[in-house]
N, C-alpha and C positions, 0 to 999 in steps of 0.2 A: 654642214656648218651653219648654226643661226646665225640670224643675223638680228644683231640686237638694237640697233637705232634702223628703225622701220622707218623708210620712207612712201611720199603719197603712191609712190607706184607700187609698192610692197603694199600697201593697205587697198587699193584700186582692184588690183590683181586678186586679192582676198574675197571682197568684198563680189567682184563680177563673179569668183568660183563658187562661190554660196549659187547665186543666178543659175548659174550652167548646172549645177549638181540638183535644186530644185523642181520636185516634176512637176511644178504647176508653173513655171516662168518657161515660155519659150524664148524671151528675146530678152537683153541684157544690155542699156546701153548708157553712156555716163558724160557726159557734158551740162550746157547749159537749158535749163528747161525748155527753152524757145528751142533744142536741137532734137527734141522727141520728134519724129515723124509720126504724123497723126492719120499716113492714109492706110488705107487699107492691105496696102503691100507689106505692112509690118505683122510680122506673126505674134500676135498676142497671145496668152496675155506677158505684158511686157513687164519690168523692171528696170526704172531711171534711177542713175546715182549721179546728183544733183549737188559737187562741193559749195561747201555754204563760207568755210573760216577755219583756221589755223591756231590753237589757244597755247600757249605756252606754259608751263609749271616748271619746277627747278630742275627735275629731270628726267620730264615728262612733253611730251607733246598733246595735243586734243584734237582728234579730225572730228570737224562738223558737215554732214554732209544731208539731205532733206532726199530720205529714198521715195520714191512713187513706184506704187504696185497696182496697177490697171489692167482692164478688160474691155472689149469691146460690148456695148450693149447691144441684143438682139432683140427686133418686136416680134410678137405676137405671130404676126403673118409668116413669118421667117422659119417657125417650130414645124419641128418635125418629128412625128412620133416614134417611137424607139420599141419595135415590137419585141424586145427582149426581154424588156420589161416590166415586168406585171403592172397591171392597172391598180391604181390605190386612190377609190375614188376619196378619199378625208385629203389626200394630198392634192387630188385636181380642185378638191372646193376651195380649201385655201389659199392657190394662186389665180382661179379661174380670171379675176377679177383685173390679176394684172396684163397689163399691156405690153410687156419688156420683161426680160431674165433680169432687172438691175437687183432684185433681190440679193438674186443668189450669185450676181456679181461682185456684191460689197460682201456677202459672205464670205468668199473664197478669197479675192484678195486683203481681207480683214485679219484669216486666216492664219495670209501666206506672210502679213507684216510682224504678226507676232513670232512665226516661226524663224524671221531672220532676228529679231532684236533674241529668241533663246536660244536660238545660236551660237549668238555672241555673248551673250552671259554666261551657258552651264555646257559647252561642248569639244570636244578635240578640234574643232576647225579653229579656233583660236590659241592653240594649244603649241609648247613647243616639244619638240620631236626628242624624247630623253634616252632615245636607245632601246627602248621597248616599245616603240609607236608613242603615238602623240598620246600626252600626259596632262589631262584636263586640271588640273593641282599644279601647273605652272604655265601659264599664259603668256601670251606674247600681245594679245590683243585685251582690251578692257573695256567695258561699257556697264554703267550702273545707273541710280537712277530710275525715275518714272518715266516713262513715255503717254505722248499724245499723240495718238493715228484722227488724225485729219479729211473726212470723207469730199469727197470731189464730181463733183461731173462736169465733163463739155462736152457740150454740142460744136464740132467740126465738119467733118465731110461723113464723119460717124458721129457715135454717141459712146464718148470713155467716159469709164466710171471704176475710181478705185479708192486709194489710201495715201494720205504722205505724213510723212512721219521724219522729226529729224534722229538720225545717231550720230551718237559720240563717239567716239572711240579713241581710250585713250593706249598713246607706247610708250615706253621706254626711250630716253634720250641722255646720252650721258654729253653732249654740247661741248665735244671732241675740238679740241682748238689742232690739233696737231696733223689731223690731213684734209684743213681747207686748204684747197689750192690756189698757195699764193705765193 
């Protein structure tokens, strides 16, 4: 049975399964930005969902919420060579230079930020369930719109570096007077 007035825990739950089904997020966590654990005991790279605001339309709701997609950075002293694969010296000359993988940190979480905002635009994970599997031509979930991915680093007890970006996402609400409990 859908469920058609999605609530923040139906959109949480959506939203952390995108994370978990993702092979580039190991960790998935969602509170207050100050509740990311920055030490090393966390398995990166991570994904924070960060609610921002609650926007109303006539019968509609809007979750705002600011995702963070980080990595940890690694120096130079840290590498370690990977003899499976072939040497390509045009590739060692153009990082030689650097000190840290942040390159190719903001790459892959840069990535992995677009691949969750097309998710939610053109995919069954948004999708409701019509009897033949989920049916991307009827959505239960909505986000449109341009985005802005937002690049980041801190220095803490490491060095994260990744992307925040906010989503919208809008549901369906029909603002049911009949089973508030009262």
């Amino acid at each position: 049975m859908a469920v058609y007035n999605k609530t923040y825990l139906n959109l949480i739950d959506q939203i952390r399964g995108l994370g978990r089904q993702h092979k580039f997020i190991h960790t998935t966590t969602v509170g207050d930005i100050f509740d990311i654990d920055l030490s090393k005991e966390t398995i990166f790279p991570l994904m924070h969902i960060n609610p921002v605001n609650v926007q109303t339309g006539y019968s509609q709701l809007t979750y705002s919420f600011q995702i963070f997609v980080c990595d940890l950075v690694s120096e130079k002293k840290e590498w370690k060579k990977d003899s499976s694969i072939p040497y390509n010296e045009d590739v060692e000359n153009v990082f030689s230079d650097n000190l840290t993988n942040e390159i190719d940190v903001f790459n892959d979480t840069l990535q992995t930020c677009v691949d969750l905002v097309s998710i939610f635009r053109n995919s069954k994970w948004q999708s409701v369930n019509s009897g033949y599997g989920l049916d991307i031509n009827n959505p239960e979930y909505f986000t449109e719109g341009e985005y802005t991915f937002d690049p980041f680093t801190e220095k803490f007890d490491n060095l994260l570096t990744g992307w925040v970006f906010t989503l919208n996402v809008t549901v369906n609400n029909e603002f049911q007077t009949c089973n508030i409990p009262m």
